[in-house]
VOGU-892012 format. One line per 5 residues: number of its first residue (from 1); their letters; for each residue x, y, z of C-alpha. Coordinates in nm, 3 decimals, always signed. Layout:
VOGU-892012
NUM = a = X:Y:Z | ...
This chain:
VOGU-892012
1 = xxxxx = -4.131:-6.284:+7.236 | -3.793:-6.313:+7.056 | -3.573:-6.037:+7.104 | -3.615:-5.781:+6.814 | -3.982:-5.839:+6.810
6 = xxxxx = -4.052:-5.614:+7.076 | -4.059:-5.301:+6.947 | -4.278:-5.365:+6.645 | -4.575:-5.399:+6.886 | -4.694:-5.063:+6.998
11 = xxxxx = -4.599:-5.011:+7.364 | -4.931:-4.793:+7.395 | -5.180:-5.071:+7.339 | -5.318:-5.256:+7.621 | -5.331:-5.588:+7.398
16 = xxxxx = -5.260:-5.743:+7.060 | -5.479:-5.835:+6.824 | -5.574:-6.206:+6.842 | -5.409:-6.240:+6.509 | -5.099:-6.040:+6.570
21 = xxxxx = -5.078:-6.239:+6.844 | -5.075:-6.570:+6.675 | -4.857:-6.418:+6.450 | -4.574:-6.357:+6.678 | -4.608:-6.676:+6.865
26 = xxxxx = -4.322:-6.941:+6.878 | -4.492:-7.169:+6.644 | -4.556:-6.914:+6.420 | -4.327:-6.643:+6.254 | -4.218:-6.600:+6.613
31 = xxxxx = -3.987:-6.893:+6.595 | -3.795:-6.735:+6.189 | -3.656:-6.389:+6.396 | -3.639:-6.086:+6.250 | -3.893:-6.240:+5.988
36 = xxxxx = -4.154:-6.202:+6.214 | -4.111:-5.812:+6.230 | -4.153:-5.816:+5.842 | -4.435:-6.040:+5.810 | -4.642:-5.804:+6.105
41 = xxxxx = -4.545:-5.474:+5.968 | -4.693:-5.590:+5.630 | -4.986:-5.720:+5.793 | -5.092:-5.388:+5.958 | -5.055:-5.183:+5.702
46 = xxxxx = -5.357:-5.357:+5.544 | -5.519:-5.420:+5.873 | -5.527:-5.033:+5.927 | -5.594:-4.969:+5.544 | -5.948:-5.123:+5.619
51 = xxxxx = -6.047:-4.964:+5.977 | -6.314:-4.976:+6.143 | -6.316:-5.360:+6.082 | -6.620:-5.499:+6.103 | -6.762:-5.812:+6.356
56 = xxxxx = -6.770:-6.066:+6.006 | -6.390:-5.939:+5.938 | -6.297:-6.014:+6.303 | -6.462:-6.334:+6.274 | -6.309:-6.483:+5.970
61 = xxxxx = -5.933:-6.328:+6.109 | -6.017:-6.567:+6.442 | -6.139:-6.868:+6.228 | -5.775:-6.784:+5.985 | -5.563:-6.770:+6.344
66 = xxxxx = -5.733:-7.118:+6.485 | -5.555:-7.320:+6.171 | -5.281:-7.462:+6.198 | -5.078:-7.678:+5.914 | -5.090:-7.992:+6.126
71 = xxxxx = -5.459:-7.989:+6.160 | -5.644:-8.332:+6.067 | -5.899:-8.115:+5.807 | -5.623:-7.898:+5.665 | -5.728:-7.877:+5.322
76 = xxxxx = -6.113:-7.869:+5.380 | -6.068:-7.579:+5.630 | -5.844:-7.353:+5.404 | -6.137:-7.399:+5.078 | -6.368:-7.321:+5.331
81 = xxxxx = -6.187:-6.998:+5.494 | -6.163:-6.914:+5.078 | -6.521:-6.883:+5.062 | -6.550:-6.701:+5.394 | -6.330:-6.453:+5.230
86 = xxxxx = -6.503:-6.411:+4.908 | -6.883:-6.422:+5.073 | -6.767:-6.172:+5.374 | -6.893:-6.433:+5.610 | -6.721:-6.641:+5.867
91 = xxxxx = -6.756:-6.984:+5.830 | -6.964:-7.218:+5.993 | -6.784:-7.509:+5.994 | -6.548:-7.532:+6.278 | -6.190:-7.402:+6.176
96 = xxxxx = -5.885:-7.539:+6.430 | -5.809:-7.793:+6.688 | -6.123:-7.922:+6.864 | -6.355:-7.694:+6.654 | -6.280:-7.880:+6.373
101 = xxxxx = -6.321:-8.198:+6.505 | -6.638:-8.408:+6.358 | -6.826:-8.686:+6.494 | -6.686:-8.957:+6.273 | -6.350:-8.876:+6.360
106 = xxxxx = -6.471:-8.893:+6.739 | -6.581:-9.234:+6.669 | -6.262:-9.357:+6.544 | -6.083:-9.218:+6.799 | -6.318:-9.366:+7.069
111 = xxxxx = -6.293:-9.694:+6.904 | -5.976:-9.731:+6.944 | -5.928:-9.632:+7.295 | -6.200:-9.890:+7.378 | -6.052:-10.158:+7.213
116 = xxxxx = -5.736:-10.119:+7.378 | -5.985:-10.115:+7.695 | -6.134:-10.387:+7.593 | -5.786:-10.554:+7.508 | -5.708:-10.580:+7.866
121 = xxxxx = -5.799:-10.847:+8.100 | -6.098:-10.809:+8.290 | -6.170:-11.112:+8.459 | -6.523:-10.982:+8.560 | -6.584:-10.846:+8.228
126 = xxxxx = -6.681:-10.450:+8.134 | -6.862:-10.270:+7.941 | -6.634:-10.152:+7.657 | -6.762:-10.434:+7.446 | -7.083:-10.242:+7.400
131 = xxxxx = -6.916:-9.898:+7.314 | -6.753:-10.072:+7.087 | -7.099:-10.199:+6.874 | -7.160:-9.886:+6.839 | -6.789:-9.710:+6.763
136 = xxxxx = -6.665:-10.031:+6.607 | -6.938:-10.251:+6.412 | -6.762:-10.447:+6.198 | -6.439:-10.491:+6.420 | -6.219:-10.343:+6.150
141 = xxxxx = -6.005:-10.120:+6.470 | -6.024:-10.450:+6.725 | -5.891:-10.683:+6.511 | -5.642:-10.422:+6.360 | -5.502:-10.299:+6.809
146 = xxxxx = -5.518:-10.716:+6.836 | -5.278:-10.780:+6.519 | -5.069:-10.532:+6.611 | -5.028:-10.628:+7.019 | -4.971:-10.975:+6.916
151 = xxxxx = -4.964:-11.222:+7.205 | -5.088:-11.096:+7.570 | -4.784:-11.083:+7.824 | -4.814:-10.848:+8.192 | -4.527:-10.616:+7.988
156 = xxxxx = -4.760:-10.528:+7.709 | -5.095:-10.490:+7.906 | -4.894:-10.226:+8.141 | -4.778:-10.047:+7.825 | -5.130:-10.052:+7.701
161 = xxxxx = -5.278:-9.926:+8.044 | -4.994:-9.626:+8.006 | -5.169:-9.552:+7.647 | -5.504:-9.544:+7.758 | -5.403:-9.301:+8.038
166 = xxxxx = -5.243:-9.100:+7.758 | -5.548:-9.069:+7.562 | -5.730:-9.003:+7.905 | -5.551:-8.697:+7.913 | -5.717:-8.584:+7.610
171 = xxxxx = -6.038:-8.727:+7.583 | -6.057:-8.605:+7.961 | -5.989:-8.287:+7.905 | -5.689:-8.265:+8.157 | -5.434:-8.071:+7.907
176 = xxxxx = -5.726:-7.807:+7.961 | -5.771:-7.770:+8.339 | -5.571:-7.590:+8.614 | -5.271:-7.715:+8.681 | -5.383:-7.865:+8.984
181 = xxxxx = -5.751:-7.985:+8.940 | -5.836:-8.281:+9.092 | -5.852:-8.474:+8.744 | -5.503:-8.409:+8.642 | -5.382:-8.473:+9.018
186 = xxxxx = -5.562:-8.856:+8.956 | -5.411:-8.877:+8.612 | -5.060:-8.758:+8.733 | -5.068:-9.041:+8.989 | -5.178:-9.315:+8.820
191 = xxxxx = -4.881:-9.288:+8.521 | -4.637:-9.287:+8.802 | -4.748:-9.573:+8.938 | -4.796:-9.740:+8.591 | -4.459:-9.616:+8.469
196 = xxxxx = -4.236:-9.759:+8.808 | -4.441:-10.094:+8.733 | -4.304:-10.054:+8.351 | -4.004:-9.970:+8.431 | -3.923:-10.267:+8.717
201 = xxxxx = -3.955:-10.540:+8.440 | -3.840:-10.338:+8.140 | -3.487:-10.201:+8.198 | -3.473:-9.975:+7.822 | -3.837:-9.870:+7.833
206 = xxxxx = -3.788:-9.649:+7.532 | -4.146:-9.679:+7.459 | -4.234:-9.491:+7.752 | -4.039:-9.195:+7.577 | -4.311:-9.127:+7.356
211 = xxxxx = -4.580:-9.030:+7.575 | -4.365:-8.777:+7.760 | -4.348:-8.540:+7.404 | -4.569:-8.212:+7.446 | -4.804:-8.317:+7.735
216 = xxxxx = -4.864:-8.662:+7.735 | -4.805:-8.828:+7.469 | -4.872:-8.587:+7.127 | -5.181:-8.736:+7.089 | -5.382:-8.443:+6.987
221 = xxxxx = -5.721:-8.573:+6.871 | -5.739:-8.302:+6.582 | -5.348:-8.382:+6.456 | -5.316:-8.484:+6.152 | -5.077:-8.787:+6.244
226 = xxxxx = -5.302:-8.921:+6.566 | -5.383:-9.213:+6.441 | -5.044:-9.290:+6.274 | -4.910:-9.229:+6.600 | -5.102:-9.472:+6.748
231 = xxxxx = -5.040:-9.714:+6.547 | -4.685:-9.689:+6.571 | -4.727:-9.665:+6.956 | -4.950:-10.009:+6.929 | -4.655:-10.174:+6.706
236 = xxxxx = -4.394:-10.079:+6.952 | -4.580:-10.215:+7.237 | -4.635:-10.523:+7.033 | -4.275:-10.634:+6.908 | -4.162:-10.478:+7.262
241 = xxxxx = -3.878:-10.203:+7.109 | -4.023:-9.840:+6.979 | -4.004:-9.825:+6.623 | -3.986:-10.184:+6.590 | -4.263:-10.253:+6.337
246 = xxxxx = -4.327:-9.892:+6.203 | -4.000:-9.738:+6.185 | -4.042:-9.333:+6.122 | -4.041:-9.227:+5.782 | -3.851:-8.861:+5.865
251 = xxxxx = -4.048:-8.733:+5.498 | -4.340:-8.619:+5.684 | -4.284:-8.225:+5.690 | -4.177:-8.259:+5.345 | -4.476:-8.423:+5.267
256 = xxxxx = -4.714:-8.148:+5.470 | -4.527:-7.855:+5.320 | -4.582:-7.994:+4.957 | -4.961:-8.056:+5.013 | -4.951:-7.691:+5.189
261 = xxxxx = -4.804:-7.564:+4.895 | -5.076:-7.676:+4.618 | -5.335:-7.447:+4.834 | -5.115:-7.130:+4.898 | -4.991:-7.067:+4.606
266 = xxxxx = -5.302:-7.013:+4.406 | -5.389:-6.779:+4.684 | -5.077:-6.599:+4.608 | -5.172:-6.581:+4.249 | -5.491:-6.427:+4.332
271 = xxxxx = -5.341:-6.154:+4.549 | -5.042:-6.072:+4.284 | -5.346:-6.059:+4.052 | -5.147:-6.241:+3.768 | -5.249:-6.583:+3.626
276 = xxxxx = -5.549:-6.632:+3.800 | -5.755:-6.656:+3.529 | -5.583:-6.963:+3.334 | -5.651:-7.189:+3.692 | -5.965:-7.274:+3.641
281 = xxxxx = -5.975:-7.662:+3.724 | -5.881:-7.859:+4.012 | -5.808:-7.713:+4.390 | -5.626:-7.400:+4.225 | -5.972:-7.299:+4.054
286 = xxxxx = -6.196:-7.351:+4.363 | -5.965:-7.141:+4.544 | -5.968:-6.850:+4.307 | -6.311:-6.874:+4.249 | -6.381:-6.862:+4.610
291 = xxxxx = -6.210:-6.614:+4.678 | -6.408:-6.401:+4.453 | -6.341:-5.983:+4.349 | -6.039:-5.863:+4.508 | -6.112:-5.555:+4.721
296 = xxxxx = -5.885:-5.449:+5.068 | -6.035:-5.660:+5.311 | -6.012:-5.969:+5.137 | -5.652:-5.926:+5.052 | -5.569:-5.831:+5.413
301 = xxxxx = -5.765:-6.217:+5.537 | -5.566:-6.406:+5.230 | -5.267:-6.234:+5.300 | -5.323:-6.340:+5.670 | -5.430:-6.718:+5.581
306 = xxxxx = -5.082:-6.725:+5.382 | -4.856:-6.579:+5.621 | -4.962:-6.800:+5.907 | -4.971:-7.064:+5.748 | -4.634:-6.998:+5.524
311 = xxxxx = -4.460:-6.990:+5.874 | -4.547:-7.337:+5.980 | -4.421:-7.482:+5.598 | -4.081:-7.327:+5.660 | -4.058:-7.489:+5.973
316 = xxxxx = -4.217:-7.858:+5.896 | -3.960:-7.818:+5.555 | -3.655:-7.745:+5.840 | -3.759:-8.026:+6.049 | -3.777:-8.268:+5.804
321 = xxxxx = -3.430:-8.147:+5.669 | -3.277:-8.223:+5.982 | -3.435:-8.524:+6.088 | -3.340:-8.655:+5.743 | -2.956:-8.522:+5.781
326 = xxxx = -2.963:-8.688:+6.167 | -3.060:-9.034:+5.982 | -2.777:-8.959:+5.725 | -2.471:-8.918:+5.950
């Protein structure tokens, strides 16, 4: 906890709230400083204005704290925590990394790790072929891995071997287990040998860069950008130099904060309690509507939805400010 966030928490509490907790967290307001302080202190006084909180309140608080900006259902998930709000109910669609993830989006994810299976020689064949029947029908994500690998050489098929590791280490679970459960142990020892064999016939290896960002390789199966990310990962293996076919655009946290910004702000309206009633169309409307009579402990969950969410926008808008002064200079 950042220093001058301390003493906000109450000393005589065994734990935080799961909220408050999320709150405070680096990714949160825990990363903006003395912010933080502000945004909690505001956030208990309505928290305590509506105690005893019941288990519906707690519930739709946990489902609020799961989201996160760069989730791959972002705007679905905050309509939906709208109408939890307004009906007193938590959701039951899953809210927040691998809750929210559906079995459609499993598919595509699985097809693409099997075609980059498949991709690789296997002189006695496998079985990926049949997976992909199923995940793949119409070869739309085959032919799409094969355009953008291009021609086979041994360089490429190690780089593709690294990838599918990579996304072993999420569809495996690994970034979940003990540090030292026999899974990981396998998975750390096969990308060392992988990466030395990389690394003996490619001197710059910048590609290899990529999978060493937050765990192995950022390839969170519920982030918004996974499968952008693979395809620039695919590219770069394919014309050989990272960034070589998809260069990065830098406008992405502009982007996110923007789309962010159509949802919260109508949320905002309706907890000001001033213009509400002129949105009527469009996202703005639902929202509102959702979101139903305003009484204490819906203001307290909309306040919370806006606030955790508000903190990740300030920080994707930074981000993109200085990636795009970086590209400048």
């Amino acid at each position: 906890m950042k220093k001058g966030l301390s003493h906000i928490t109450d000393e005589s509490s065994t734990s935080l709230e799961v909220w408050e907790e999320e709150l405070l967290a680096q990714h949160r307001w825990g990363q903006h400083g003395d912010r933080a302080v502000r945004e909690l202190s505001k956030l208990r006084k309505l928290w305590d204005s509506i105690q005893p909180v019941d288990d519906s309140t707690k519930g739709i608080a946990f489902q609020i704290a799961s989201l996160e900006i760069c989730n791959w259902n972002l705007e679905e998930s905050i309509l939906t925590l709208c109408r939890a709000i307004g009906n007193k109910r938590p959701s039951e669609m899953g809210i927040g990394h691998g809750a929210s993830m559906t079995e459609d989006r499993w598919r595509e994810i699985w097809a693409y790790y099997c075609a980059l299976r498949n991709w690789l020689p296997s002189p006695i064949g496998n079985g990926y072929g049949l997976l992909l029947r199923e995940y793949d029908s119409d070869r739309a994500i085959q032919d799409h891995v094969a355009d953008l690998l291009g021609d086979r050489n041994e360089l490429k098929e190690l780089y593709v071997m690294r990838l599918c590791l990579c996304l072993d280490y999420w569809l495996g679970g690994c970034h979940k287990r003990e540090q030292y459960s026999s899974q990981k142990t396998a998975h750390t020892g096969a990308v060392t040998a992988v990466e030395q064999e990389i690394k003996q016939r490619d001197h710059d290896n910048d590609i290899l860069s990529v999978f060493q960002l937050e765990g192995d390789g950022k390839l969170n199966p519920c982030h918004h950008k996974l499968f952008r990310r693979l395809d620039i990962i695919i590219s770069s293996i394919g014309v050989g130099r990272l960034f070589g076919a998809m260069p990065m655009r830098g406008t992405d946290g502009y982007d996110r904060a923007d789309l962010l910004e159509t949802y919260l702000s109508p949320i905002e309206l309706w907890l000001n309690n001033r213009g509400q009633d002129r949105m009527n169309k469009g996202v703005s409307g639902a929202i509102i509507s959702s979101l139903g009579e305003r009484d204490d402990t819906a203001v307290f969950l909309a306040s919370l939805l806006v606030s955790l969410l508000r903190s990740q926008q300030i920080a994707a808008r930074q981000r993109a400010e200085s990636r795009f002064k970086k590209a400048a200079s």
